[in-house]
C-alpha positions as CSV (number, residue, x, y, z in Angstrom):
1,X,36.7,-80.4,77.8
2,X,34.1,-83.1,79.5
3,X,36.0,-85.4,82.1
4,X,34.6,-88.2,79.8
5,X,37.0,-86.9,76.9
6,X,40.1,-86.0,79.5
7,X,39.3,-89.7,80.8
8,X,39.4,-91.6,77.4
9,X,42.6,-89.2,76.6
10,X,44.4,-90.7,79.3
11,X,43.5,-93.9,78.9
12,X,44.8,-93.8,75.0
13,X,48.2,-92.1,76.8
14,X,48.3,-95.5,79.2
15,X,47.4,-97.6,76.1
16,X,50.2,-95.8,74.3
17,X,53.2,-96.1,77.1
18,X,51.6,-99.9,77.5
19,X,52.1,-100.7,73.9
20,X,55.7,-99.4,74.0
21,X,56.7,-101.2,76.9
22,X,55.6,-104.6,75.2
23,X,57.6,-103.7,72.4
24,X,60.3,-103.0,74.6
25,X,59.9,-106.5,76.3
26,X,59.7,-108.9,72.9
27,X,62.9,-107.3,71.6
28,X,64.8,-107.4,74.7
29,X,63.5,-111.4,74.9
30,X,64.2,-111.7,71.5
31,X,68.3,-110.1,72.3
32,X,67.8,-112.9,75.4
33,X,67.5,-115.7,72.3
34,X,69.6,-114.3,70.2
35,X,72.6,-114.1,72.7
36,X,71.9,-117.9,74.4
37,X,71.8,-119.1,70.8
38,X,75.3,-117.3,69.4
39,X,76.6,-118.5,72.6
40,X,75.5,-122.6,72.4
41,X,76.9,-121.9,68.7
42,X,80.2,-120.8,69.6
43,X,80.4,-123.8,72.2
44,X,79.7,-126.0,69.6
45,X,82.3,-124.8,67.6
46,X,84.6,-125.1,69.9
47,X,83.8,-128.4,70.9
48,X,83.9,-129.5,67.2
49,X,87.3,-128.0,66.5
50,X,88.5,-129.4,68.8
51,X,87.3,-132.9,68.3
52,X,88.8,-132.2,64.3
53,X,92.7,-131.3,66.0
54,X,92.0,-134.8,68.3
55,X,91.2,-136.6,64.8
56,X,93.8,-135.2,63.2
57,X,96.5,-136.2,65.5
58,X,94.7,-139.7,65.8
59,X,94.9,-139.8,61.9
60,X,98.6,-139.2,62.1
61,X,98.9,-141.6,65.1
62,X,97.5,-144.6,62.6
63,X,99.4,-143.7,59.8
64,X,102.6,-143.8,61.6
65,X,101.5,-147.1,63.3
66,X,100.5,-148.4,60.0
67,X,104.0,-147.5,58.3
68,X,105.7,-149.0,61.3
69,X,104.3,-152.3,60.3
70,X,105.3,-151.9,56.5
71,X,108.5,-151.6,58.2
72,X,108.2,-154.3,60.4
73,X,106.5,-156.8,57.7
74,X,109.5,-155.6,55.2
75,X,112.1,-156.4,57.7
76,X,110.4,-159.7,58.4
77,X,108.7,-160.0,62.0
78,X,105.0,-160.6,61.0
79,X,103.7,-161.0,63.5
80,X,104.4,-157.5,65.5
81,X,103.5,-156.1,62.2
82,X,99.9,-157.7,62.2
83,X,99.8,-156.7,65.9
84,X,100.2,-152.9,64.9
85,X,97.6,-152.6,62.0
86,X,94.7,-154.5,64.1
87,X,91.8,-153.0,64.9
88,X,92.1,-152.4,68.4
89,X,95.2,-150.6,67.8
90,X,93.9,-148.1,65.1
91,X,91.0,-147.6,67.2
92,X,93.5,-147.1,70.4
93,X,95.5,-144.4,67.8
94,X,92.5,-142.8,66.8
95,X,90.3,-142.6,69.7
96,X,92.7,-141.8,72.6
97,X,93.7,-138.1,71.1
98,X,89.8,-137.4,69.7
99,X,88.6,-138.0,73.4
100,X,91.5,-136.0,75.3
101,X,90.9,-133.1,72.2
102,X,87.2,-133.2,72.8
103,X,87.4,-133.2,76.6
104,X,89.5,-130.4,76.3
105,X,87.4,-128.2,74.1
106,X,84.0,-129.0,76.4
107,X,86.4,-127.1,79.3
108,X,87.5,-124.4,77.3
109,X,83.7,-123.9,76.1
110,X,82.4,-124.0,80.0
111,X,85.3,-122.2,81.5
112,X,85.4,-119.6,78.8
């Protein structure tokens, strides 16, 4: 064997290990992706569920504000019945437990 043919044999052995090593750095970049993108998802979703419990219990807050001014209009005092169905206060019954909810779930996602 020439040294010209040992020569281009090891250069086809470097192109070799050089080509598997590439291959070796896309997929581990591509696991790098992966992973940062299952993990922004999951905060996400726990940010969003979070924000639905907050909505939920703001939903319930209204309702119950809203039946207390049935109540109130039924038994005759008008005016703390129009007082409890206005829009600041729905948006006070609402708001103020979808906030604290969604406040809540951005920790959990950062701590956890």
């Amino acid at each position: 064997m020439s040294l010209i043919a040992a020569g281009q044999g090891l250069r086809r052995t470097a192109n070799l290990a050089q080509s598997k090593v590439a291959s070796a750095d896309v997929a581990g970049e591509k696991m790098r992706i992966q992973s940062e993108m299952a993990e922004d998802a999951q905060k996400r979703s726990t940010v969003g569920t979070a924000g639905g419990i907050g909505g939920m219990i703001g939903a319930n807050r209204y309702f119950a504000l809203k039946d207390a001014a049935v109540a109130a209009e039924a038994a005759g005092t008008t005016a703390a019945g129009t007082a409890a169905t206005g829009t600041m206060a729905a948006l006070g019954a609402i708001a103020a437990p979808v906030a604290i909810a969604l406040g809540i779930g951005y920790l959990f996602s950062e701590i956890f």
